[in-house]
C-alpha positions, 0 to 999 in steps of 0.5 A, a space after each residue: 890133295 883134293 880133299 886138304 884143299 876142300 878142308 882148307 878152305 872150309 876152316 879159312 873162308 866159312 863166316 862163323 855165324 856162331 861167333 857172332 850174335 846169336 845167343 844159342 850157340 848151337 842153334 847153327 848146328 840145329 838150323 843145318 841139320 833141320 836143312 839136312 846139311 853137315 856141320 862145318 868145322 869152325 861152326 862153334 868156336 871156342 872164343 867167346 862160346 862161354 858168353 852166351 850161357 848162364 853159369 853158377 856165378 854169385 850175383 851182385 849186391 851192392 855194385 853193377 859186377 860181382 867178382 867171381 873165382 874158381 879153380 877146377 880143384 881145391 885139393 892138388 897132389 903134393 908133387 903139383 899139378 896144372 891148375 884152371 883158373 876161371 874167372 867169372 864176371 856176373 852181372 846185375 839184372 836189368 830193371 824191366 823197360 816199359 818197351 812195347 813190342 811192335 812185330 813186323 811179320 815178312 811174308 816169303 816172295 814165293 809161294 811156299 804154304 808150308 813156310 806161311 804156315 810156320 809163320 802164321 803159327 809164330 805169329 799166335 804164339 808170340 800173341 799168346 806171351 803172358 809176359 808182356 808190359 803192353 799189348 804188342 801190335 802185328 803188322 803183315 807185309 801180306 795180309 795173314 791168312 788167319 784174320 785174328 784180331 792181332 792188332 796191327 800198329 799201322 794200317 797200310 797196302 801190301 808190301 813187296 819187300 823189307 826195304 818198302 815194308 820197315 820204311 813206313 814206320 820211320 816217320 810219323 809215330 807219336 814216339 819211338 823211345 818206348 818201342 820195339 820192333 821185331 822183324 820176323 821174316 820168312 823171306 829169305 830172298 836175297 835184296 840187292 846190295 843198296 836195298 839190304 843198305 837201306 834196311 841196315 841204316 833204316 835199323 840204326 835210324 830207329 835205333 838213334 830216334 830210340 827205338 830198337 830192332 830185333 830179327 826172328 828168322 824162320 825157314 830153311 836158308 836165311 841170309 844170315 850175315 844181313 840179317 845179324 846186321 840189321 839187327 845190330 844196327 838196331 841195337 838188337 837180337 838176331 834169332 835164329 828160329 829152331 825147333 828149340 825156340 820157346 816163345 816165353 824164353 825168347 821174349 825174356 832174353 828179348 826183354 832183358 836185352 833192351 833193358 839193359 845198360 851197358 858195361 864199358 872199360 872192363 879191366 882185369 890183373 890178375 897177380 899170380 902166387 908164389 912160384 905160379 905160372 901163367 901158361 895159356 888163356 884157354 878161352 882165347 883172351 889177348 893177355 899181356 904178361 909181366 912177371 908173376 902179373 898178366 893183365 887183360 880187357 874184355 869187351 863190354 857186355 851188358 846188365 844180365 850178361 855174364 862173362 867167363 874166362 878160363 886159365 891154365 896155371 903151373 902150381 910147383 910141388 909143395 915146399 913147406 906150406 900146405 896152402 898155396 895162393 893160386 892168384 889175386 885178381 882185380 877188377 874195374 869196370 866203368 857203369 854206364 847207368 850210375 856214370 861211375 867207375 867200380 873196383 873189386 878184387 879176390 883170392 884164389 887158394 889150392 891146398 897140397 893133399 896126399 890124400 887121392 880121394 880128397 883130390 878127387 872129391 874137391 874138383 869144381 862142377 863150375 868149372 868143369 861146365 865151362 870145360 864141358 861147353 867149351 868141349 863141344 866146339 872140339 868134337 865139332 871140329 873133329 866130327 868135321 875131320 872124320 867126314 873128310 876123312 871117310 870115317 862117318 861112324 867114328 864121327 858118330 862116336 865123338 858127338 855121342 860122347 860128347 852128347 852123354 858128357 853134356 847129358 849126364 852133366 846136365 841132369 846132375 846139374 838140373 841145367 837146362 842149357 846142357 840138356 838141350 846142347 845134348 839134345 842137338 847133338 842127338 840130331 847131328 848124330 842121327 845126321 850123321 847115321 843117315 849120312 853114312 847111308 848114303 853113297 859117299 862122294 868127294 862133292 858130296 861130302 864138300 857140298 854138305 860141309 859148305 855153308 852158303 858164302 853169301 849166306 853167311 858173309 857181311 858185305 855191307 857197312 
């Protein structure tokens, strides 16, 4: 009884960082494992997870949006089968800002060499990017240990917090249309309830002048939840720092995303073929059915961002013709930078075949990625439920099969993203090994699979 109470309130109450802002995923399973902590079960989820990989998708050329579909297979047996549908949205690339990069490094309150030592060696990378448009400038709330010539953009006294330490830069600059603040902050912690206030309105003010504001966070037990929202207060990124973190990447992400202009009124209708069925949206959208038709909307994402949404459809057993028409699809979205409306449309077409090797040959390795991610979520959740249920090594075993899965995938695909989710999964396996180790205990396993409420849940507007 004791134990179902504990995994109620665990898939109830945890506030899911991985849902909400940070453009790795599983980036959270990283930052608990590196705190030698479990994973909740909600911590990836399965709604909007896609959003943050790239896909194989066909770029645009001539419109802000290319329409992009895909069956998980071309060839179906001749007696029907249940068919997935993505349907992919890729975007074009946004041209490059001339934004200069100013960081505004936070040094921890207490006494912690090792965290100030992580924290002087970001600072170096990050001056060491090849990239940038202009010099980025770095200002310390405490003075570096390392005196560097790392150019500081105002020359100020010691700050004691990160209300005191932003407020200095509100006033006073020339401009702020070309800048870009970076927060990277080592303090974890907790401001009071008015000063965390401050610092989210001080992120939208700069916002409003022109600016942006981003947030690098580095070290065991961030704030989370204040931290994601100065950042999207000031229309920026919140990173979560992980031994996966590549400088060079992040400053193009960084980069790409403040560039970029927005995407807004994304409608999609989708007409199924004849005698096709609609039977669930996989990817979690809110669809409205009407007949052979369902429609739905995403939310607005920006140049460079893609989106994919994945549908399960009913194809019935072949009656005279070969080729099936699975859906047509269209698409209207509304671009902010050229203040016009743009439309696009394509169809989607199966064939029946007898033949089980053309079947099997024709399935579709985009598709089959998209399933692949959204799989992790899945073996999370079940990893979770094997904890709590006393059966460590079998939880082990579903995050080892899913690691091999994104592995062998990952390298068939020459794909990154797949091989560093591999990567972290590997970590939580070995967690999990050490785990089983130790002496189990009912508060044991509650305390692991607990994620700091404050932590991770937003009290301010």
């Amino acid at each position: 009884m004791k134990r179902a109470i504990i995994f109620f309130i665990l898939t109830t109450t945890i506030f899911l960082l991985a849902a909400c802002g940070t453009k790795r995923p599983l980036d959270v399973i990283e930052q608990q494992v590196g705190e030698n902590k479990l994973v909740p079960a909600n911590a990836v989820q399965k709604t909007g997870l896609l959003d943050a990989y790239y896909h194989l998708l066909a770029e645009p050329e001539n419109q802000p949006v290319a329409l992009n579909l895909a069956a998980n297979k071309t060839f179906i047996s001749s007696e029907g089968d249940n068919i997935i549908l993505q349907i992919g949205l890729a975007s074009q690339k946004p041209k490059r800002t001339n934004k200069q990069f100013h960081y505004l490094l936070m040094r921890p309150t207490t006494e912690t060499p090792a965290l100030n030592r992580q924290l002087e060696s970001l600072a170096k990378e990050l001056s060491e990017i090849k990239t940038y448009v202009h010099k980025p400038t770095f200002d310390w709330s405490v003075s570096p240990l390392d005196k560097s010539a790392l150019a500081p953009l105002l020359q100020h006294e010691e700050a004691t917090s990160m209300d005191t330490f932003i407020r200095r830069y509100l006033i006073g600059l020339d401009s702020y249309n070309n800048k870009h603040f970076v927060i990277v902050t080592a303090d974890h912690v907790g401001l009071g309830q008015k000063q965390q206030q401050n610092v989210a309105d001080m992120a939208a003010y700069l916002a409003g002048k022109g600016a942006s504001v981003s947030v690098v966070s580095l070290g065991e037990g961030p704030d989370a939840a204040f931290l994601l929202k100065v950042a999207e207060k000031g229309k920026g990124l919140f990173t979560l720092k992980t031994q996966s973190f590549q400088s060079e990447d992040w400053y193009k992400t960084e980069e790409n995303y403040i560039s970029a202009n927005s995407i807004t009124d994304v409608k999609i209708k989708v007409s199924l073929g004849k005698n096709i069925r609609y039977k669930r949206a996989i990817t979690g959208e809110t669809v409205n059915i009407n007949d052979d038709i369902f429609t739905y909307r995403l939310k607005d994402f920006k140049q460079g961002e893609q989106r994919v949404s994945l549908f399960e459809l009913t194809v019935p057993l072949m009656m005279l013709e070969a080729q099936q028409a699975l859906a047509s699809v269209e698409l209207s979205i509304f671009d902010v930078a050229s203040a016009r409306y743009y439309a696009d449309s394509k169809t989607q077409s199966v064939t029946y075949s007898n033949d089980l090797n053309q079947i099997n040959a024709s399935y579709n390795d985009r598709v089959n990625r998209s399933l692949t991610i959204l799989n992790t979520a899945d073996v999370i959740t079940e990893a979770s439920r094997l904890v709590q249920a006393s059966r460590p090594y079998q939880a082990m075993n579903v995050i080892s099969e899913q690691k091999e899965s994104l592995s062998i995938l990952g390298s068939r695909l020459n794909d990154d993203e797949l091989q560093r989710d591999a990567e972290i999964l590997g970590k939580y396996e070995k967690r999990l090994f050490d785990f089983a180790g130790e002496s189990f205990q009912s508060l044991k396993a509650w305390k692991d699979l607990s994620w700091d409420k404050d932590r991770f849940t937003a009290a301010i507007e």
